[in-house]
Structures are given as structure tokens and as C-alpha cells.
N, C-alpha and C positions, 0 to 999 in steps of 0.2 A: 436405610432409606431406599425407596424402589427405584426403580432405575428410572423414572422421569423425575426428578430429585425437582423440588420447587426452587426458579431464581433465585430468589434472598438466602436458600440454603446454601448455594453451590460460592454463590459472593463469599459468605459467611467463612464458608470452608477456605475458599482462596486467599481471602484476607488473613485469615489465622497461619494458613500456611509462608505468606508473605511475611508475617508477623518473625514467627517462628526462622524465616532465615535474616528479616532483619537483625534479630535478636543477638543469634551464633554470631554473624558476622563478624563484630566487635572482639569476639572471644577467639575467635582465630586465629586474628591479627594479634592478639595481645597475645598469646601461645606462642607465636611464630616471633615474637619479640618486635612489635609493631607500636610505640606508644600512640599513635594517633586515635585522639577519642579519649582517651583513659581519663576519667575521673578524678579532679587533683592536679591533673597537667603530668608532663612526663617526669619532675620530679618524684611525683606521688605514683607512677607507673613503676620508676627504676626500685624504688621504695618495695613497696609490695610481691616484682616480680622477683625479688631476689631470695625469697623462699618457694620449696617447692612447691607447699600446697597451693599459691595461688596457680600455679602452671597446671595443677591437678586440677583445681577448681575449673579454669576454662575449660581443660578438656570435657569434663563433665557437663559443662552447661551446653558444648559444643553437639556432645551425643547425646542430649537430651533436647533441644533444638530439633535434631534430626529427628528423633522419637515423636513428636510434637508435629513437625510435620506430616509424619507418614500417618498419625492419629486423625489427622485432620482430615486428611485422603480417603484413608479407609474407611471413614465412614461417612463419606460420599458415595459408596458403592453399595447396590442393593444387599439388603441382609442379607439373602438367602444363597450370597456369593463371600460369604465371611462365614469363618469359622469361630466360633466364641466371640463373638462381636462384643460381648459383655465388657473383655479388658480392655478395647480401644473407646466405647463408650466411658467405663471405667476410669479410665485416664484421661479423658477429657473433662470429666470433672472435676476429679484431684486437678490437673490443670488448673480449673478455673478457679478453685477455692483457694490451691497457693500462692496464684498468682495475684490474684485480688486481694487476698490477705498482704499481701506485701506491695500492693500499691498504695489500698488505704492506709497500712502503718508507715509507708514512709510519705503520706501527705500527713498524715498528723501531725509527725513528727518534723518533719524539713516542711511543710507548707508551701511557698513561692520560693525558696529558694535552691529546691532543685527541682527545675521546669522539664526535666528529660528523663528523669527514674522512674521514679515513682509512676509517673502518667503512662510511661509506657510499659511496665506492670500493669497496671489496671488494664490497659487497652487490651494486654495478654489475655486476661482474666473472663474481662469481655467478650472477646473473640472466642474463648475455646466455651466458655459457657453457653455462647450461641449455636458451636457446632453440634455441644452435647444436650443442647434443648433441640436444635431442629433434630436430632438422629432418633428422638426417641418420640415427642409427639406425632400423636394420630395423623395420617395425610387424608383431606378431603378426595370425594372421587369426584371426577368432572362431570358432567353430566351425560358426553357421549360413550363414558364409561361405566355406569352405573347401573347396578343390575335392580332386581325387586329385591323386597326384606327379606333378611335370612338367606340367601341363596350363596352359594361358593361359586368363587370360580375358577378356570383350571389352575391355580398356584395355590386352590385350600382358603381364599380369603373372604370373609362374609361380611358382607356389607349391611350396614345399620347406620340408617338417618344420616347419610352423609361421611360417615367416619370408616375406615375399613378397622377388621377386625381381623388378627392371624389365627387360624386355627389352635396353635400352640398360645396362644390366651387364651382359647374359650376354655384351656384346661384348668387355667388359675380364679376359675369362679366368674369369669365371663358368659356372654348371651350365648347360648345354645347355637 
């Protein structure tokens, strides 16, 4: 994203990142042997935590939270200050496909009766699939910035009808 990132991206990105520590949050407490929140009430907390893998499990959702996170960040920051920006886009997709997948299947499945899962799964899903559309669609030039057709500017970017172009596209069958 260049580094005047459009409003609705930079929301987009912060919301996700919000998202993302609301998410962990829960899972840290429940790690740290915290039943509040827990699903089932704390009988169904004392239930579950009492094998490892659930303690395993939060940790993992914990540093994948954090993952999530910094995914959200990083690509708020212009391309050309990231390195393989590919795997943070990358993973804001999987993001959003996982996430969404397990929102919709648990409205299918649980419908009204559980008003705080499922929905907020989706809202994940939503969110990171917003940052990985804004990161990758074209940015408009503005007009006080906007050069004649075909011309580069000093960062190599060639501007066509409004849309900029990288020079590293025009390699993959893009305008001259």
C-alpha cells in the first residue's frame, strides 16, 4: 500500500488488528487458568482445561492472534518497505477464508443460539479479507498528483487513466 494509504484502508487495518487482540484476549486468560468468558460456564471450562491439548490450543490461537496482528500492520506499510510482501498478503487471505468458513458453518449450524461465535468469526473473516483487498487493489492518483499517459515517476510508476501501474507489472503482460 504507498504510503498515503487511503482512510477506509488504515480503519480497515486497525479494526482487524483490534479484532485480532480481541480475539487472543480470551485465550490468555483461559491459558493462565482464568474461567471468565469460557463457553459452557466454568464448569465446562474446568471440563476441557483439564487436558493438555486445550492449554496447547490457546496458546496457539494466542500466537496466531499475534501473527494476525502484525499481518494487518504490515501491510499498511508501503510495498516497496516490505520484503516479500506476498506471505503477509498471503495470510491475510487464508485469514479470511478460515475465518469465514467458520463463521458461516457455525451459523448454520448453531443459528441464534450462539450470538457471540460464530459472528465474531465472520467479523474476523471480514476484516482480514478487507485488509487483503485493500493491499492489493489499484490506488487512484489524485489529481495534484497525476502525471500524462505512460510517463514514470521517480519510484518507476506509470500512470494509466487514473490507476497507477508498478513497473514490476508491466513485466507480467501489462501496458508498456
Amino acid at each position: 500500500m504507498p504510503a498515503g494509504a487511503t482512510r477506509p484502508a488504515r480503519w480497515i487495518s486497525y479494526a482487524a488488528c483490534a479484532w485480532a487482540v480481541g480475539f487472543g484476549a480470551p485465550h490468555v486468560w483461559w491459558a493462565l487458568g482464568v474461567p471468565a468468558g469460557f463457553p459452557g460456564g466454568e464448569a465446562s471450562y474446568h471440563f476441557f482445561m483439564s487436558s493438555a491439548w486445550r492449554y496447547v490450543f490457546d496458546v496457539v490461537v494466542v500466537l496466531l492472534s499475534i501473527l494476525a496482528f502484525l499481518v494487518a500492520l504490515t501491510l499498511l506499510r508501503p510495498s516497496d518497505q516490505i520484503v516479500r510482501r506476498w506471505i503477509s498478503h498471503t495470510a491475510a487471505w487464508i485469514a479470511c477464508g478460515m475465518l469465514s468458513l467458520r463463521g458461516v458453518g457455525g451459523m448454520l449450524h448453531d443459528g441464534v443460539s450462539d450470538p457471540v461465535w460464530w459472528p465474531t468469526f465472520l467479523l474476523g473473516g471480514i476484516l482480514f479479507g478487507g485488509v487483503a483487498w485493500c493491499a492489493r487493489r489499484p490506488q487512484f492518483v489524485t489529481k495534484s498528483h497525476s502525471r500524462g499517459p505512460g510517463e514514470r515517476d521517480a519510484m518507476g510508476t506509470t500512470h494509466f487513466a487514473g490507476y497507477l501501474e508498478r513497473e514490476s507489472d508491466t513485466h507480467r503482460g501489462g501496458a508498456p
